[in-house]
C-alpha positions in Angstrom: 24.2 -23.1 33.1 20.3 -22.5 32.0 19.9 -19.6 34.0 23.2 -17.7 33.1 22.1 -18.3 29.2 18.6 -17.3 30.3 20.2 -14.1 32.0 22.5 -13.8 28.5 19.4 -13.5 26.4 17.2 -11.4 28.9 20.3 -8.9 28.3 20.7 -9.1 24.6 17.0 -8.9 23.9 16.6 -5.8 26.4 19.6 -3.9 25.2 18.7 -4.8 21.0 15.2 -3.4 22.1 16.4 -0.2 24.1 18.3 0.8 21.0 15.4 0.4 18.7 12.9 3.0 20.5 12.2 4.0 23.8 11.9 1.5 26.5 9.5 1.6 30.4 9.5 -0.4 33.4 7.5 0.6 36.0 7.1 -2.4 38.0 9.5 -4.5 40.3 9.8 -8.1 39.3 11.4 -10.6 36.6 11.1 -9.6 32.9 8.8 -12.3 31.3 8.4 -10.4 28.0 9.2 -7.5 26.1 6.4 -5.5 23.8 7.1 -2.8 21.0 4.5 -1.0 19.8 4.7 0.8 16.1 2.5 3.5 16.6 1.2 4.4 12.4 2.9 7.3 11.0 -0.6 8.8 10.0 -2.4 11.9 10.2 -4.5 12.0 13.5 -2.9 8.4 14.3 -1.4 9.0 18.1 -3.4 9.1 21.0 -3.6 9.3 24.9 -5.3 6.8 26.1 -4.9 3.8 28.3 -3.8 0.6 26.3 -3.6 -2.7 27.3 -2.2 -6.1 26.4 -2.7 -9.9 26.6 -0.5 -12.9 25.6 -2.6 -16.2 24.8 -0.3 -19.4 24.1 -0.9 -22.2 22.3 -2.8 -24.0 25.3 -5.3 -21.7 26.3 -3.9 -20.0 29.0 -4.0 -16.1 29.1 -1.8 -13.4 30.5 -3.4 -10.9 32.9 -4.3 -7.5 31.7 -1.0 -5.5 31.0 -1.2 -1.8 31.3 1.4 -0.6 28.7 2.5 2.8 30.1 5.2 4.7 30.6 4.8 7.4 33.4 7.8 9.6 32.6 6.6 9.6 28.5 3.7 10.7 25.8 3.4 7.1 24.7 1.6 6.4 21.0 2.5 8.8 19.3 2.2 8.6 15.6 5.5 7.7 14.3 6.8 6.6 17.5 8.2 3.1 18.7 7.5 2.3 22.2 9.0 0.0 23.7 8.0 -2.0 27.0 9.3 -4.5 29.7 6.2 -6.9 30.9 6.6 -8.4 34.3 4.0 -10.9 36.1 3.2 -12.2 32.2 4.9 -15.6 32.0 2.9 -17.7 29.6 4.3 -21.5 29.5 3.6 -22.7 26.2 4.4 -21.4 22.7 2.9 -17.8 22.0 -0.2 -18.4 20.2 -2.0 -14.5 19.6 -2.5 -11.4 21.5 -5.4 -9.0 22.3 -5.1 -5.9 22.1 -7.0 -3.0 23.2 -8.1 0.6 24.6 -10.2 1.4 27.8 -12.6 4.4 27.1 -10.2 7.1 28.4 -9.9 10.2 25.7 -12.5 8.4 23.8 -12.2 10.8 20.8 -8.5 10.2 20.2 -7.9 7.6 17.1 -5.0 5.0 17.4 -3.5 3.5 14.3 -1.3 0.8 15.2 1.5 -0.3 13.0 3.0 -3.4 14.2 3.3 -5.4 17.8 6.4 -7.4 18.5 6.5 -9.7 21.7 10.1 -10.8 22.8 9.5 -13.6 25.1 12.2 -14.2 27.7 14.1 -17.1 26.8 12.6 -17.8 23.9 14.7 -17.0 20.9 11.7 -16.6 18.6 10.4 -13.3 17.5 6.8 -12.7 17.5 5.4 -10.5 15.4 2.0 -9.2 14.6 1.2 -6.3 12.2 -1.9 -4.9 13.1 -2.2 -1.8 10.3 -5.2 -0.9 11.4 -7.4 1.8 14.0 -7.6 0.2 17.4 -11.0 2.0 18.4 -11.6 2.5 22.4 -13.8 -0.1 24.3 -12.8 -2.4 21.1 -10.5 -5.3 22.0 -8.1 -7.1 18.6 -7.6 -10.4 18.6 -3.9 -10.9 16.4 -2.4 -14.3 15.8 1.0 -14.0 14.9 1.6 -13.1 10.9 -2.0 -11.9 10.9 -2.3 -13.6 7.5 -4.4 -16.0 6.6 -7.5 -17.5 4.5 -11.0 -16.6 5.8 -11.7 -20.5 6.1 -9.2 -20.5 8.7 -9.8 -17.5 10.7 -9.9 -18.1 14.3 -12.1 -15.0 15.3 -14.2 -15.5 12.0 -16.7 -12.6 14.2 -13.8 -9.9 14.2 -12.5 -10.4 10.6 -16.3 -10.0 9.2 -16.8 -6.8 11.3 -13.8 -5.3 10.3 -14.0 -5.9 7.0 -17.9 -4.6 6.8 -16.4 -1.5 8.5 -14.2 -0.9 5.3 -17.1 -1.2 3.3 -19.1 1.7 5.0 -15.3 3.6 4.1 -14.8 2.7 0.3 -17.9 3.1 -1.4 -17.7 3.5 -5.1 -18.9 6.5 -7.0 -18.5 7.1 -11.1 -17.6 11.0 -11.3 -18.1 11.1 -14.9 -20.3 8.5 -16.7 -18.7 5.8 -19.0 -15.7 6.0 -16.5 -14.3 3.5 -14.0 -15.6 4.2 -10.6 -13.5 6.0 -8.0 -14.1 6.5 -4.4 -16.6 8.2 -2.9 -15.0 10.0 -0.4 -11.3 9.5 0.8 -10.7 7.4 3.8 -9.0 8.6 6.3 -6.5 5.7 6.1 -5.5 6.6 2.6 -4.6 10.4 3.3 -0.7 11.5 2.5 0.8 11.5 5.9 2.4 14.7 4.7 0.0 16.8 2.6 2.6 19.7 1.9 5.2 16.8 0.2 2.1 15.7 -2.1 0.6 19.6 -2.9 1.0 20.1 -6.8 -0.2 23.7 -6.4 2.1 24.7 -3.5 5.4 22.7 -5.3 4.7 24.8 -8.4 4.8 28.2 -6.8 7.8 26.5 -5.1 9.2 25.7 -8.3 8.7 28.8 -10.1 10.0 31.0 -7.3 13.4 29.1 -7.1 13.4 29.1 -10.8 14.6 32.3 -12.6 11.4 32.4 -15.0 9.4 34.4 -12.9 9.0 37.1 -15.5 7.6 35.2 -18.2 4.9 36.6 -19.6 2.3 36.3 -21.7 4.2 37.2 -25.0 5.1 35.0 -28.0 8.3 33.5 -28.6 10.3 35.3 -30.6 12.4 32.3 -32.2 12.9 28.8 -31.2 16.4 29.9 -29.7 14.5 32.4 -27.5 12.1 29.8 -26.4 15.4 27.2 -25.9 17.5 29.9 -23.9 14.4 29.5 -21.3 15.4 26.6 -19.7 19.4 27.5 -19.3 19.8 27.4 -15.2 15.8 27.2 -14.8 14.4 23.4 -14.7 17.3 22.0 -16.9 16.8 21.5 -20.8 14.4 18.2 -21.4 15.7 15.4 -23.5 13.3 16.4 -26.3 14.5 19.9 -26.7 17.9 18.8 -28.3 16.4 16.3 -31.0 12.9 17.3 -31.5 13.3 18.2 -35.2 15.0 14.7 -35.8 12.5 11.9 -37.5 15.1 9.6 -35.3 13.3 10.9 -32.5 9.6 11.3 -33.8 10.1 7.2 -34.3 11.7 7.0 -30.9 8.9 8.4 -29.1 6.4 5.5 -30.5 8.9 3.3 -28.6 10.3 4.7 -25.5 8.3 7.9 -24.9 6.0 8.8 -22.5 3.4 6.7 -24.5 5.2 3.3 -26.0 1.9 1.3 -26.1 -0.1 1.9 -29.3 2.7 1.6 -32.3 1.7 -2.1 -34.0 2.4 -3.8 -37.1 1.3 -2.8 -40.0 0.1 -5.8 -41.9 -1.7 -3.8 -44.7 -2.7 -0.1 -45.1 -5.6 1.0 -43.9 -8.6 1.8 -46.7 -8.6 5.7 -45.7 -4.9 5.6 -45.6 -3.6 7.4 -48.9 -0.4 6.1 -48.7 0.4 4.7 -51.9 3.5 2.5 -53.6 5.1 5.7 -55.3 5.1 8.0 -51.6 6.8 5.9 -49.9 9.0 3.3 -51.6 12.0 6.1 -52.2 11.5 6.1 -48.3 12.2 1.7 -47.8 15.8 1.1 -49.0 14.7 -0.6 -51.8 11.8 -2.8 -50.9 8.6 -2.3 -52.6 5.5 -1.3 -50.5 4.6 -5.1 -50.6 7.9 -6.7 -49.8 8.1 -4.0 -46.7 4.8 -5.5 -45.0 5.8 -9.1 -45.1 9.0 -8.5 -44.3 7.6 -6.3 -41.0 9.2 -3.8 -41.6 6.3 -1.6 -41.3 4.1 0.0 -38.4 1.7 2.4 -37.8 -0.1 4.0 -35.2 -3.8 4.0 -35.5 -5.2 7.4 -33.5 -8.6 8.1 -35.9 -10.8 7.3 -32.5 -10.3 10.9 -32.1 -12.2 11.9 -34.8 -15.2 14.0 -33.9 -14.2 14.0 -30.2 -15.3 17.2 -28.4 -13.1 19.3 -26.6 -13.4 21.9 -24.1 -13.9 25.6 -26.3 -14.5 23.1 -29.2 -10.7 23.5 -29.9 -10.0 21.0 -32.6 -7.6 17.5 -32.6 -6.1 16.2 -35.0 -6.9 11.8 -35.8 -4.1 10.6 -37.4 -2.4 8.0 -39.0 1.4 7.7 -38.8 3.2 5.1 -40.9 7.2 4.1 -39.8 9.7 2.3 -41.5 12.6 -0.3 -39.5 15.7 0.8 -41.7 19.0 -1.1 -42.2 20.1 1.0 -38.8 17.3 -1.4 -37.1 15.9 2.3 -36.2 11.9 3.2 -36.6 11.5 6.0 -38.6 8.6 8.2 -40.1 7.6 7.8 -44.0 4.4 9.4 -43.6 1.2 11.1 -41.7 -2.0 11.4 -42.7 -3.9 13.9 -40.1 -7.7 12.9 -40.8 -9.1 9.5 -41.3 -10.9 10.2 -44.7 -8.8 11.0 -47.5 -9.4 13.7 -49.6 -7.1 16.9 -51.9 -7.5 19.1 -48.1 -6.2 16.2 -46.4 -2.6 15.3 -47.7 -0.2 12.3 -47.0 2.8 14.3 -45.2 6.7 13.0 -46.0 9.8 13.6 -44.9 10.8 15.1 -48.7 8.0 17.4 -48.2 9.0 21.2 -47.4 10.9 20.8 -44.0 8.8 23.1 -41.8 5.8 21.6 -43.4 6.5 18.6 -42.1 7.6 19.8 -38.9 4.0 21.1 -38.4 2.5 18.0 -39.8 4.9 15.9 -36.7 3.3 18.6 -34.3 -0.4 18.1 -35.1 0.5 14.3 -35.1 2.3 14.5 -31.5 -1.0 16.6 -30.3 -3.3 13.8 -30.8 -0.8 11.2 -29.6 0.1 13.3 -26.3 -3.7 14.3 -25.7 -4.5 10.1 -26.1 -1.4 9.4 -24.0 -2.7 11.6 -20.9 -6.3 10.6 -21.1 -5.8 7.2 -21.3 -2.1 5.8 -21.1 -1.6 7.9 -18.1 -5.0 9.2 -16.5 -7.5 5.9 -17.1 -5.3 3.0 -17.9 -3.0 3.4 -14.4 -4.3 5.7 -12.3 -8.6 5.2 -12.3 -8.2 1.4 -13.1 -6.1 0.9 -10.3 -8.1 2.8 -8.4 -11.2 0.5 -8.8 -8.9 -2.9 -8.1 -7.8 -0.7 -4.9 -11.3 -0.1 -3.6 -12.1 -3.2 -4.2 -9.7 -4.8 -2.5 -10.4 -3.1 0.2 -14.2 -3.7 0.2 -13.7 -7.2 0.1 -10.6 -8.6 1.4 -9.8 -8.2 4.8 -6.3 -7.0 5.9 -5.6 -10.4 7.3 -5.8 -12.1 3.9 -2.6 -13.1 1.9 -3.6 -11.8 -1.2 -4.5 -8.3 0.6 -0.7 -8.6 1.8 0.2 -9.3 -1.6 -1.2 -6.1 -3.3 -1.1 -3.2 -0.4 2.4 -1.9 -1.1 1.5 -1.5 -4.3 -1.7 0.9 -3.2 0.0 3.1 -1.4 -1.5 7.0 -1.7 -2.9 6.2 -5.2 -6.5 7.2 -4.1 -5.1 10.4 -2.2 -3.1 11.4 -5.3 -5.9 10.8 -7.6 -8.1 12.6 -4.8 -6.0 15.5 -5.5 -5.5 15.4 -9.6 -9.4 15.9 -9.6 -9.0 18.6 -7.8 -6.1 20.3 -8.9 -5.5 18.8 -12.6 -8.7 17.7 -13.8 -11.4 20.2 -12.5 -13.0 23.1 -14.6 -10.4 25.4 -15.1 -7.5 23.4 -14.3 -4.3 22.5 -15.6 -5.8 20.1 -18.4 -8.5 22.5 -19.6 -5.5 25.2 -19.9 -2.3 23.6 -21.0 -4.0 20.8 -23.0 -5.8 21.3 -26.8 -8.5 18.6 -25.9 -9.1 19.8 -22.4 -10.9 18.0 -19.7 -14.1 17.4 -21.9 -11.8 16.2 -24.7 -10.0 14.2 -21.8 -13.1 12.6 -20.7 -14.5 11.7 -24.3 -11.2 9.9 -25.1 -11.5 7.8 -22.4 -15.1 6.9 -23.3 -14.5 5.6 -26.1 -11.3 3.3 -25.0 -12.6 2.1 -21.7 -15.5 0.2 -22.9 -13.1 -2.0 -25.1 -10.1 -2.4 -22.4 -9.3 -5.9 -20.9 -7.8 -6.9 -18.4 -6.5 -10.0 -20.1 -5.3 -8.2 -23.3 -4.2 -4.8 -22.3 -3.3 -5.3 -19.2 -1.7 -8.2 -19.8 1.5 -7.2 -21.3 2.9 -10.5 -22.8 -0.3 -10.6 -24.5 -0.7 -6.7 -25.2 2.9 -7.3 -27.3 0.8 -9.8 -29.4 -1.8 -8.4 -30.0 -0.2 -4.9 -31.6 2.1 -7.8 -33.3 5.0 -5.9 -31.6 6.4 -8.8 -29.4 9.0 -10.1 -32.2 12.4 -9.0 -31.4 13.9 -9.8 -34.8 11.0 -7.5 -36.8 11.7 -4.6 -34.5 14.4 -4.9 -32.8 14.7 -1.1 -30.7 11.7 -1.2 -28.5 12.9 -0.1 -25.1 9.8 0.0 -23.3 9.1 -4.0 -24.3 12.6 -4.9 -23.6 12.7 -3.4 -20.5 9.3 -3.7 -19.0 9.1 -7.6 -20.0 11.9 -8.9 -17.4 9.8 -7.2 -14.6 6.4 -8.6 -15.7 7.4 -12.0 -15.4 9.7 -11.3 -12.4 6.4 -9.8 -11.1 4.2 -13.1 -12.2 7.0 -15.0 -10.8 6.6 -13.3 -7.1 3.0 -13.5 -7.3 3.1 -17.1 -8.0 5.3 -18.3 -5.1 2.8 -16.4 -2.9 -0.4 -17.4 -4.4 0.5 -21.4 -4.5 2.0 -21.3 -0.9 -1.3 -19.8 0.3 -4.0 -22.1 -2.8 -2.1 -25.9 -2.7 -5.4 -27.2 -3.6 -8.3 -26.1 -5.6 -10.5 -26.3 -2.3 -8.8 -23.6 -0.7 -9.6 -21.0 -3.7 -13.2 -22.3 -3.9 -13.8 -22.1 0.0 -12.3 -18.7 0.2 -15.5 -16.4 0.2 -13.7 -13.4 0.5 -11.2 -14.2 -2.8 -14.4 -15.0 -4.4 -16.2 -12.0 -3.4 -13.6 -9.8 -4.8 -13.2 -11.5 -7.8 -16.9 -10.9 -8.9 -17.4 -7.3 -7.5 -14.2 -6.6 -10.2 -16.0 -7.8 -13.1 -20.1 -6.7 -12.0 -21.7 -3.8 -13.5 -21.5 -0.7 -12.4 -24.9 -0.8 -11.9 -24.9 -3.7 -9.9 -22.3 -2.1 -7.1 -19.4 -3.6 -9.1 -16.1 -2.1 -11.0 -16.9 -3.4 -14.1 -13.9 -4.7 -15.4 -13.8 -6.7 -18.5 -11.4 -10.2 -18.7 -10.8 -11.1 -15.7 -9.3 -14.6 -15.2 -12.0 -16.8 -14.7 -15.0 -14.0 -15.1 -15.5 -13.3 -12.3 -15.2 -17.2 -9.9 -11.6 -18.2 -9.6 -11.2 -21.7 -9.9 -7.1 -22.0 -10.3 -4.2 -20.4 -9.0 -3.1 -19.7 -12.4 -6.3 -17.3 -12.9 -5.4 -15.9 -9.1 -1.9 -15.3 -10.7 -2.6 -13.4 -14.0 -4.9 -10.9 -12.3 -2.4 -9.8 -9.1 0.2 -9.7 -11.6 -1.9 -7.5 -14.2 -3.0 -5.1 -11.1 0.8 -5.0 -9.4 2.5 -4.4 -13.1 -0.2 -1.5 -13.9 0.5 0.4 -10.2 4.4 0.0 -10.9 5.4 -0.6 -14.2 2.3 0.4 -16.5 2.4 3.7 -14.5 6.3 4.4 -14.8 6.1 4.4 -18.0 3.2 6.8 -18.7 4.3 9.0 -16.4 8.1 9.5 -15.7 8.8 10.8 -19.2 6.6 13.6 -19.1 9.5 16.4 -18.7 11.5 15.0 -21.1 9.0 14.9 -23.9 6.1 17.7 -23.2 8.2 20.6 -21.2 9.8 21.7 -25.0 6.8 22.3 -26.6 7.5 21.8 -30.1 9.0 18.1 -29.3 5.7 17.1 -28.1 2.7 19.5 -28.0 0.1 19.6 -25.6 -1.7 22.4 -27.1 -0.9 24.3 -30.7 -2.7 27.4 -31.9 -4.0 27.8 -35.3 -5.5 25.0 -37.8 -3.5 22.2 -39.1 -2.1 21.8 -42.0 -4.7 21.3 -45.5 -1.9 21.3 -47.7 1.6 21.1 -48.7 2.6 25.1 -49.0 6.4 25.4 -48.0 6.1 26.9 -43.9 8.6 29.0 -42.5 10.4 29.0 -38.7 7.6 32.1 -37.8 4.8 29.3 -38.3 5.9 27.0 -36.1 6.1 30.0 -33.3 3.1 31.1 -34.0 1.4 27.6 -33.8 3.0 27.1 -30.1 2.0 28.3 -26.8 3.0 31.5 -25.1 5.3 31.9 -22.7 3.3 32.2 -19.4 1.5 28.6 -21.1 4.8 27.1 -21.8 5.9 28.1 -18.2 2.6 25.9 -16.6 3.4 23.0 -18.7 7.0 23.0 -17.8 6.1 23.1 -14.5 3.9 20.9 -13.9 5.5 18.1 -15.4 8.7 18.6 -13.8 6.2 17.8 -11.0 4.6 14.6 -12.3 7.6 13.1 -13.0 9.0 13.2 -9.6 9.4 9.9 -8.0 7.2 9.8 -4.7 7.7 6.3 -3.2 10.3 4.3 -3.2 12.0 1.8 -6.0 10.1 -1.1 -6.7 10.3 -4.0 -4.3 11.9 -1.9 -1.6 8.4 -1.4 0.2 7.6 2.0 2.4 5.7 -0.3 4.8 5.9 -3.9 5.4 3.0 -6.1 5.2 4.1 -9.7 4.4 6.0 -11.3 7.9 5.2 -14.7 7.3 8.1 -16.7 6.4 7.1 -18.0 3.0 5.7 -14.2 2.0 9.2 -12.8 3.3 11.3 -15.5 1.7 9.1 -14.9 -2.0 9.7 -11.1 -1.3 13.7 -11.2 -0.9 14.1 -13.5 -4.2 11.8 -11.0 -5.9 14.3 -7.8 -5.1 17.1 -9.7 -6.1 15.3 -10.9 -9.1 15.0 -7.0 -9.4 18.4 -5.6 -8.7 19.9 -8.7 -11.6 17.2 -7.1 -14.5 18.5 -3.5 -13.5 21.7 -4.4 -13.9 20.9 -5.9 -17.5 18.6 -3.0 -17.7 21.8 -0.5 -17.3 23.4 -2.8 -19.7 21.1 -2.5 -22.4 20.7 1.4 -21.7 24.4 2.0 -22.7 24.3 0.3 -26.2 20.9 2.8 -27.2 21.3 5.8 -28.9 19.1 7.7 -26.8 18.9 6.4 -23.3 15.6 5.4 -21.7 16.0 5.2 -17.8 12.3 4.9 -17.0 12.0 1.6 -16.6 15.2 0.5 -14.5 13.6 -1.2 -11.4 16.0 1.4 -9.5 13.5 4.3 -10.7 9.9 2.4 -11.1 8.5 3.3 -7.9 5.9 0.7 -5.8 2.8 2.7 -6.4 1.3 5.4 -7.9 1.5 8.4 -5.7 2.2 11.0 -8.7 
């Protein structure tokens, strides 16, 4: 009876193995064990070399040397699944690890292997051993099975330490522009798109343009706003903004659910160079006086004066405004004044909604410059993509690819150095798309971030629960339609929640945080100066030595929610609000206005880009706001196996799809919908 359920299982595991990839036997004899090999689907990753295998159980005793070969087939390719039937390899004890490794033979081919499984005959278990990494020739790889565990208890402490000071020759830090965060020095060849053409901004606009039927624009004027809204009729589609851009509904609605949701706060008293007085606004608050209006919170304001004096590329000029809104009986936010200049004087007006209409439609316009040009430099550009970045390279630089917290995080990395390889290039350079679609251009873009970098936190803005509280945002009741807290909240803690179950399966006692060097190592390098080789990264849990989970927890979750989350919402909405120009300029021509004159439908053309300008912006953020991995949770590459890491992960994606379905929910009572931050359409990393 053994051997025919021996036979039974020899069967089921060979033919469930056949049908996932390619299967060899070369040799005559009885099958001890079966071996897949996930060959990386990365550029350069194949190779033609010789490979061989050994199994190690849990009492010492080793395999001999297994050629894995098949004769009639290019083996390890990238991409490929190989699969392979070991005879003469019976081990007798439980499967402890297994070495890996090339012979010298086509020396200058790389290998990047995915993941090993080992199918012992007659042994229902699974063994599997994700290697992620290159397998260099005349190098053997010692894997236990998981490959994920604390430094303290690595069994080949010797490989671990020269593998990880191989990824710190790779990811080196470099600060492109000074008062920055640091960003690579030059991109590994690990993090490269595996398919360049997919990730090319430059070739997917000519794409874009040539399928489109605006390949005659030109460098005229609009002629009317109709002319410049017949544009997008069977071209790109018409952006959400386009059909409510004149509406002070949606001027409030982009403070909450635009592409830049994270500066409006309460206003608890009017700022000193604010002109706003008692008899502007109270016709505008249903009643209330000015007074009864702030302690009732039914005020809030966005702050932008930082701008002031910020140089921009051609010295073009930015406005740095205040904006006051109102919460009205409709529980909506809207506008009851903007102030474009921080010191108040008779050429610097307090703009209304009873002012002359077009009036302040430009006054909206030279508000939504400043806002959009602070929203790209730092909502979008520094606060996701260049933070991230640093936490990436460090990470790299100082945890190894066998440590649990590594695990954790690397879904979350996935192509965000390549892509912010290529925005330098492409986006950011001299000449590009910022210096010629966007007022402040890159040297406006760069000063902006200046002067916000040095104050972010990483407990405090990048924290959300605590970023709420501190713009005095977080209270439901005050303002009750603010998509982007409502929807981004459930995921933060869902997030926290994830992290947590894998952090305190991994840290049950405050020994094993303080013993792990490598945790601790990349705890400091986030928080040391610059100068010092470090990222430079103000409040971090702990500053710098972790002593707790709990500080372990906040600062995964803070990194995780800014590649997913933080990012999703900078950066998905960018169509819909900057592609119709006068709904949310990037660039206007002409001076803002001094005064209160009564403007006409001609100055609001003339103020707005041309048509081939309009085209670029259009464009390229139909790009940007293209989803390039997948939704959140539902990971491009797997890197947790481990029971307790899979286990955490499967509760987290159904934690997921429950707040999407609320999410969807929530989305059909709004006015105006906000999709961005479904988990369904949040993808894992930033790769846009």
């Amino acid at each position: 009876r053994g051997l025919i359920e021996s036979s039974l299982h020899e069967r089921r595991t060979l033919t469930r193995l056949t049908k996932m990839g390619s299967s060899c036997s070369s040799e005559l004899g009885t099958i001890d064990a079966v071996v897949t090999v996930r060959t990386g689907d990365v550029k350069g990753g194949g190779m033609d070399g010789n490979v061989f295998i050994a199994l190690h159980d849990i009492k010492g005793n080793r395999t001999r040397d297994i050629q894995l070969d098949c004769k009639w087939k290019n083996d390890f390719e990238a991409g490929n699944l190989d699969t392979f039937k070991i005879r003469d390899a019976k081990i007798d004890y439980d499967l402890k690890e297994i070495e890996i490794w090339r012979d010298n033979s086509m020396k200058a081919d790389d290998w990047f292997v995915e993941v090993i499984t080992v199918d012992i005959v007659g042994d229902p278990t699974k063994f599997v051993f994700p290697v992620q990494r290159w397998v260099n020739a005349g190098e053997k790889l010692f894997l236990t099975q998981y490959d994920s565990c604390l430094p303290q208890f690595e069994t080949h402490p010797d490989q671990r330490t020269r593998l990880l000071n191989g990824k710190r020759q790779l990811y080196q830090y470099q600060q492109n522009v000074e008062g920055l965060p640091v960003q690579i020095k030059e991109l590994p060849r690990d993090e490269q798109f595996s398919n360049d053409y997919r990730h090319d901004i430059m070739k997917k606009k000519m794409t874009l343009i040539a399928q489109s039927k605006i390949v005659n624009i030109t460098s005229d004027k609009w002629q009317s706003l109709e002319d410049l809204k017949n544009v997008y009729k069977n071209n790109l589609g018409p952006p959400k903004g386009m059909n409510y851009w004149q509406d002070d509904l949606n001027f409030g609605e982009q403070r909450v659910m635009g592409c830049n949701p994270t500066i409006v706060q309460l206003c608890k008293e009017i700022p000193e160079n604010f002109g706003v007085t008692a008899e502007m606004v109270e016709p505008l608050l249903e009643g209330l006086s000015l007074q009864e209006a702030l302690e009732a919170k039914r005020l809030y304001m966005v702050d932008l004066t930082l701008l002031e004096g910020i140089e921009c590329t051609e010295s073009r000029l930015l406005s740095a405004p205040y904006a006051l809104l109102f919460v009205n009986k409709e529980k909506d936010l809207m506008p009851v004044a903007i102030q474009l200049f921080p010191t108040k004087g008779p050429d610097n007006p307090v703009f209304l909604p009873s002012d002359p209409p077009y009036t302040w439609m430009i006054a909206k316009m030279w508000y939504n410059m400043a806002d959009c040009s602070y929203h790209q430099s730092c909502t979008h550009l520094a606060l996701t993509h260049l933070i991230a970045e640093s936490c990436v390279i460090c990470t790299h630089r100082q945890l190894s690819a066998s440590h649990p917290m590594f695990r954790l995080m690397a879904p979350h990395f996935l192509y965000l150095i390549a892509i912010n390889t290529l925005a330098l290039q492409r986006l950011v350079c001299p000449g590009g798309w910022i210096d010629k679609t966007m007022q402040m251009g890159r040297v406006g873009l760069f000063n902006i971030v200046k002067k916000v970098w040095g104050d972010w936190r990483l407990d405090v803005q990048g924290t959300l629960p605590t970023e709420l509280e501190n713009r005095g945002v977080e209270d439901a009741n005050a303002l009750p339609n603010y998509p982007y807290r409502d929807d981004a909240l459930p995921i933060w803690h869902a997030i926290n929640r994830y992290v947590r179950t894998v952090v305190e399966a991994h840290y049950d006692v405050p020994a094993k945080i303080t013993d792990d060097k490598e945790l601790q190592a990349w705890a400091r390098e986030l928080v040391t100066p610059l100068d010092e080789g470090g990222c430079a990264i103000k409040g971090v849990a702990g500053g710098g030595k972790f002593e707790t989970a709990d500080e372990i927890v906040a600062t995964i979750t803070s990194i995780m929610f800014i590649c997913s989350v933080g990012h999703a919402a900078a950066n998905f909405a960018q169509y819909d609000e900057y592609a119709f120009p006068p709904n949310y300029p990037a660039f206007l021509h002409g001076d803002p206005p001094k005064n209160k004159d009564p403007l006409t439908e001609e100055d609001i053309i003339k103020a707005l880009p041309n048509k081939s300008h309009t085209l670029d912006i259009m464009v390229v953020t139909k790009i940007l706001s293209d989803r390039g991995t997948q939704p959140l949770g539902d990971f491009e590459k797997q890197y947790m196996y481990d029971p307790l890491g899979v286990k955490a992960w499967k509760e987290f994606r159904q934690e997921l799809a429950s707040i999407s379905r609320e999410s969807s929910e929530r989305d059909k009572a709004r006015k105006a919908t906000y999709p961005y931050l479904n988990p369904t359409e949040i993808p894992n990393a930033i790769s846009i």
